[in-house]
Backbone bond lengths (Angstrom), bond angles and torsions (degrees), N, CA, C in turn:
res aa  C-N    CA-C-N  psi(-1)  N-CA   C-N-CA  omega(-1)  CA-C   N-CA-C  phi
1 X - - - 1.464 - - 1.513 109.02 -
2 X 1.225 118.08 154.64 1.043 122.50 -158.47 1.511 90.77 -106.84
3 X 1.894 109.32 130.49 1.515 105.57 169.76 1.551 123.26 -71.98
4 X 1.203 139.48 -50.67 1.530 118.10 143.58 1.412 120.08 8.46
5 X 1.221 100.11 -69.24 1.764 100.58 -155.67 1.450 98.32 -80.94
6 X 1.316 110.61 -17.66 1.984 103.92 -178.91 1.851 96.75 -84.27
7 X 1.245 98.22 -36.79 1.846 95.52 -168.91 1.860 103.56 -57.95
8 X 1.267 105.02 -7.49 1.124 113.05 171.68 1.733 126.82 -64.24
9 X 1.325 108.06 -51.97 1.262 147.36 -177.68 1.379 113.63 -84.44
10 X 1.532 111.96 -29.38 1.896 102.66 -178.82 1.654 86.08 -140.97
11 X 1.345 94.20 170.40 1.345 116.15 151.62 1.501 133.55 -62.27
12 X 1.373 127.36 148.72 1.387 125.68 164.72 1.454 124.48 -38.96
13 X 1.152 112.58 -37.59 1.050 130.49 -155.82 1.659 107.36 -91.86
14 X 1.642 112.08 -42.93 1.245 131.82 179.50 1.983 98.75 -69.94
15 X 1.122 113.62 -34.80 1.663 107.95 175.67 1.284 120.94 -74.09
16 X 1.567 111.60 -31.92 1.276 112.43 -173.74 1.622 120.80 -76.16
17 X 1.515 94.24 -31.61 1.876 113.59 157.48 1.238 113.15 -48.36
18 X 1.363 132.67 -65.30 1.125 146.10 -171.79 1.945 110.51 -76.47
19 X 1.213 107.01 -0.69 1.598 88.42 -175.13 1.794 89.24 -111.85
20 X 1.669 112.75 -8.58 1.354 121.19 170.64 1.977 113.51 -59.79
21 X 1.422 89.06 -54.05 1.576 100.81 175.92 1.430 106.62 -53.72
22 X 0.968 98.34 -46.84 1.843 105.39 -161.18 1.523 97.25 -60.81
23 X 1.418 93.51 -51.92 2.130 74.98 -167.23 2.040 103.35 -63.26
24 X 1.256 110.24 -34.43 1.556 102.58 168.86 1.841 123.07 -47.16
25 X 1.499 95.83 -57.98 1.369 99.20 177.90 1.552 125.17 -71.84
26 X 1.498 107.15 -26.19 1.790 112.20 -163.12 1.382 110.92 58.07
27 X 1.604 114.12 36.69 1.728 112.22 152.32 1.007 126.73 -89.86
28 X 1.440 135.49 -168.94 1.500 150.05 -152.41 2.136 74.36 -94.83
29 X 1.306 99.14 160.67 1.625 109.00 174.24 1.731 85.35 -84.13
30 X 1.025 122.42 -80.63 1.587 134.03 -161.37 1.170 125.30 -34.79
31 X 1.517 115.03 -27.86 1.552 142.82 166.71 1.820 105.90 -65.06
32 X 1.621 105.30 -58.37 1.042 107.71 -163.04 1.832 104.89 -64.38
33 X 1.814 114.19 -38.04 1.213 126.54 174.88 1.495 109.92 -31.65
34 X 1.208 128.01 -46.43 1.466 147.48 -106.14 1.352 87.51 -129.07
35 X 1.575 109.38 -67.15 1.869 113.60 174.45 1.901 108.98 -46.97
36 X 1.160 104.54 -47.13 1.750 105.30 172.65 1.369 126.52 -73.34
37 X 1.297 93.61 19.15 1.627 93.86 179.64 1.570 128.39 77.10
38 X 1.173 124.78 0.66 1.571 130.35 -138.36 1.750 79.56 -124.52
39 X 1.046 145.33 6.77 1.704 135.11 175.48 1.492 88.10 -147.66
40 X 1.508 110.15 161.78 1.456 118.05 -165.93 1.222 74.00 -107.04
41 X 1.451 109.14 -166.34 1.526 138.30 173.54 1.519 111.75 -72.18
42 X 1.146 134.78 -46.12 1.256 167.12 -100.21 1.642 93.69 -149.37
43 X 1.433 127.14 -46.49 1.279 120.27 -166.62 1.752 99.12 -94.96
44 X 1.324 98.09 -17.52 1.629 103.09 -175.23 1.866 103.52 -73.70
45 X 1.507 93.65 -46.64 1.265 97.15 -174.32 1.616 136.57 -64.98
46 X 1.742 101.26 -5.31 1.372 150.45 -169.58 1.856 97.36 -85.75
47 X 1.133 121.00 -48.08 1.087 136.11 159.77 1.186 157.12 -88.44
48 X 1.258 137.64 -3.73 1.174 172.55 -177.34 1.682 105.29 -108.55
């Protein structure tokens, strides 16, 4: 996914959280967006 198009959708602040998890967990970024509340269902599904 392209960060552009997510900086669109969240905050700076909300990516940098989530790209923290990610390197902990080794998930999808967009998943993790989505688990934190910060992407709807609908915006995830928009992307993916």
């Amino acid at each position: 996914m392209n960060t552009h198009k997510l900086l669109q959708l969240v905050t700076g602040s909300q990516l940098e959280l989530a790209q923290k998890i990610q390197r902990r967990e080794q998930g999808t970024l967009e998943i993790i967006l989505w688990r934190l509340g910060f992407l709807t269902r609908e915006q995830l599904g928009s992307i993916l």
